[in-house]
C-alpha positions in Angstrom: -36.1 11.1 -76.7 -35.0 14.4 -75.4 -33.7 15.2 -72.3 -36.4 17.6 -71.7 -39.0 15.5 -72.5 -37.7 12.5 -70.5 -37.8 14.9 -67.3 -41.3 15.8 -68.2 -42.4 12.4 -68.7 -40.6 11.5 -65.4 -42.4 13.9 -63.6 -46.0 12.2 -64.8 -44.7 8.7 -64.1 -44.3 10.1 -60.1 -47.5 12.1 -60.5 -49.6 8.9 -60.6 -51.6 8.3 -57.7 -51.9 5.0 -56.5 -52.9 5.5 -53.1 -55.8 8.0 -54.5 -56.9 5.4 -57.1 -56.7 2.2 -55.3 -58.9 3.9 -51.9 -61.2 5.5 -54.7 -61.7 2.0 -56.8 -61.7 -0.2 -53.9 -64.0 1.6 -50.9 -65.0 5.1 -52.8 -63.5 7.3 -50.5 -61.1 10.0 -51.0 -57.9 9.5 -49.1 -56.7 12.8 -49.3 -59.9 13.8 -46.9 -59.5 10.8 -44.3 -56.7 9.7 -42.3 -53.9 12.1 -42.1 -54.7 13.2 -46.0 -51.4 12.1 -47.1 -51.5 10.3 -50.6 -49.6 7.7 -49.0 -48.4 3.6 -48.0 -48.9 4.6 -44.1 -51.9 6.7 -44.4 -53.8 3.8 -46.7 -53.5 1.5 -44.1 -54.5 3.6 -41.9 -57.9 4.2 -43.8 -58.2 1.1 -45.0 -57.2 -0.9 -42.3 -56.1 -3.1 -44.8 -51.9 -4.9 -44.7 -52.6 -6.0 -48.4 -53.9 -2.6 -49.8 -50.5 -0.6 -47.9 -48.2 -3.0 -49.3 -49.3 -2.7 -53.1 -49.2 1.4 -52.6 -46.1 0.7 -51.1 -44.4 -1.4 -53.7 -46.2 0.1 -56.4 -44.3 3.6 -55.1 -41.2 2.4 -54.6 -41.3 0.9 -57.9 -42.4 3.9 -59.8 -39.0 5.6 -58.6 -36.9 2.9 -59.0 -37.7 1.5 -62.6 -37.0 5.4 -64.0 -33.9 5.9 -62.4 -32.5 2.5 -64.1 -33.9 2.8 -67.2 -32.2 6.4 -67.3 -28.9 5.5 -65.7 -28.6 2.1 -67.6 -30.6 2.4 -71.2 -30.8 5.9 -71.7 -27.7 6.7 -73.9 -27.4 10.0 -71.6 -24.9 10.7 -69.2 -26.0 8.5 -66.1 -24.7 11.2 -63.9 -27.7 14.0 -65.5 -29.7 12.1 -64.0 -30.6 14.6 -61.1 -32.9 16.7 -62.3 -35.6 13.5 -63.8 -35.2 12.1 -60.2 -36.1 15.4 -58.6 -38.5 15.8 -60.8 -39.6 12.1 -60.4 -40.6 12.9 -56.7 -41.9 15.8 -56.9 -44.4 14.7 -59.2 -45.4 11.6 -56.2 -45.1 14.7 -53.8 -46.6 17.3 -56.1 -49.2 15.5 -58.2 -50.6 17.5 -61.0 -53.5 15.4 -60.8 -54.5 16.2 -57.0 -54.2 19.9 -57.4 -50.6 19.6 -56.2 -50.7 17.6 -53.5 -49.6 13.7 -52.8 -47.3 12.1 -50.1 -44.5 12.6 -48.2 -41.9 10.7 -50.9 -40.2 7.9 -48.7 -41.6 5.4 -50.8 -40.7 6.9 -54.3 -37.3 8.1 -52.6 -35.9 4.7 -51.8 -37.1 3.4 -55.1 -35.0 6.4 -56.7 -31.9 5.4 -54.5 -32.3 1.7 -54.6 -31.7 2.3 -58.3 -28.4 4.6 -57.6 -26.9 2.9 -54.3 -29.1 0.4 -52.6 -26.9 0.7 -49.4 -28.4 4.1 -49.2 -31.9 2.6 -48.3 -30.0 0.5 -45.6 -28.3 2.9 -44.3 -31.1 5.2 -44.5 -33.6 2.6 -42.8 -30.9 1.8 -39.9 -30.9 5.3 -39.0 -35.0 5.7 -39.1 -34.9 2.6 -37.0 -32.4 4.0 -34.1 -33.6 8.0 -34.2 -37.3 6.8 -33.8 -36.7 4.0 -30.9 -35.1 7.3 -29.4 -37.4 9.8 -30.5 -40.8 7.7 -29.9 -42.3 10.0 -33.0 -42.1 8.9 -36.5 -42.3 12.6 -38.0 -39.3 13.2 -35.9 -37.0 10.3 -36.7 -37.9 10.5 -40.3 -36.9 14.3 -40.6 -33.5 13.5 -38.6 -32.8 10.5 -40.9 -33.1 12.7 -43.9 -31.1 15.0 -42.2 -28.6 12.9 -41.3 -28.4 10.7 -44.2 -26.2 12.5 -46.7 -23.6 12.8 -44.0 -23.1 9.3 -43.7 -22.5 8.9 -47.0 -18.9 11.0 -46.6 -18.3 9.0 -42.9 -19.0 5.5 -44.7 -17.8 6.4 -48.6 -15.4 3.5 -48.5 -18.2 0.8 -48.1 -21.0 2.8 -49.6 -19.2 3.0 -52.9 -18.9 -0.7 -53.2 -22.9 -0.5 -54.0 -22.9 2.3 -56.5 -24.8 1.3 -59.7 -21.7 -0.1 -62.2 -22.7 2.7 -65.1 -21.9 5.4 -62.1 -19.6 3.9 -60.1 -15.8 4.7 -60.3 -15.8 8.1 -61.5 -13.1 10.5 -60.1 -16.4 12.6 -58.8 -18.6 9.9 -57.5 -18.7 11.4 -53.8 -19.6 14.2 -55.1 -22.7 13.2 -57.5 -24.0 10.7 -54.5 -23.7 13.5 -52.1 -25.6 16.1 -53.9 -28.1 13.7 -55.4 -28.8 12.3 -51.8 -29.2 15.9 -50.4 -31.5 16.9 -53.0 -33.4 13.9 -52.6 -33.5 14.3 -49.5 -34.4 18.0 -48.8 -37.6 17.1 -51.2 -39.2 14.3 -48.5 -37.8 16.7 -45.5 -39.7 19.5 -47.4 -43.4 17.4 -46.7 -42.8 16.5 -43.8 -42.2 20.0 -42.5 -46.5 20.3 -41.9 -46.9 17.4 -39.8 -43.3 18.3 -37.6 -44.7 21.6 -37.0 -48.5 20.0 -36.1 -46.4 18.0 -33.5 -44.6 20.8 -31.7 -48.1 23.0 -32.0 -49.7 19.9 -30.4 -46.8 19.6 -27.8 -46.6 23.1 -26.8 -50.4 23.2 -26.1 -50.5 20.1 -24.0 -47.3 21.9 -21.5 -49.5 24.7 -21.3 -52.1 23.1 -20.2 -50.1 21.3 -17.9 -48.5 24.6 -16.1 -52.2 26.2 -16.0 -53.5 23.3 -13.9 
């Protein structure tokens, strides 16, 4: 298989819509029009008001990024490092689906998958600092954008224990800090990119309510 072809194909595999399907099979409704509209674990629940039904979107996400990225780094026969580009391409097809005219959710699922398969101390890490920024933020948009933000810095602070975790086929090479930097940015700037609509939704909605405030 080409590498070409292989990103194409990856791209599909992250296209595929489970929230959409599941919320259209199981209750007919079109989850892109309730809830927040994000084609999403959270936003599921939040229609469905079903546990069960957010944890298979969930899973089912986070395992359409992670069983690519390991077939690709470990089976593949290509460089495991040129893998960039089908795990960018990976998310952006969850985020991007060609089958929603474009649209989908915000990636976080799908992302870990793609770094559970590359470093899974990267989904720790990453879910520590999601943990701490949102106890002190009290908004989830907010402490997801700053632990996307954040994350690839750690990765340079804590390279001496984060390295331990790398995947065997990538681990040990003389530019390894460099590959997980950039492939942790990219990934990265990807879910930061959907979540830019619902940041800027909150600071509309918080600029209206001070007004208010100051006018009464």
């Amino acid at each position: 298989m080409s590498y070409i072809l292989i990103c194409a194909v990856f791209y599909l595999i992250g296209s595929f819509p489970t929230a959409y399907i599941l919320v259209k099979l199981k209750y007919g409704k079109n989850i892109s029009q309730e809830g927040s509209g994000n084609i999403g674990a959270r936003n599921t629940f939040d229609v469905t008001h079903s546990k069960i039904d957010g944890i298979i979107v969930l899973l089912t996400d986070l395992l359409k990024g992670f069983l690519p990225v390991l077939w690709f780094v470990n089976y593949s026969g290509f460089d495991p490092e040129l893998i960039l580009i089908p795990a960018l391409l990976l998310l952006a097809g969850h985020n991007f689906s060609v089958w929603l005219k474009f649209r989908g959710g915000r990636g976080l699922a799908t992302g870990a998958g793609i770094f559970l398969a590359v470093n899974f101390s990267v989904v720790i890490i990453w879910l520590v600092l999601y943990f701490v920024l949102s106890k002190l933020s009290k908004n989830i948009h907010i402490a997801s954008a700053a632990a996307l933000i954040i994350l690839p810095m750690t990765l340079i602070l804590m390279q001496g224990l984060v390295f331990r975790f790398t995947n065997p086929a990538l681990r040990n090479s003389e530019g390894e800090l460099t590959f997980l930097f950039s492939f942790c940015s990219s990934v990265c700037l990807i879910i930061l990119f959907r979540h830019t609509e619902p940041l800027l939704a909150y600071f509309k909605n918080k600029k209206s309510n001070n007004n208010n405030i100051h006018k009464s």
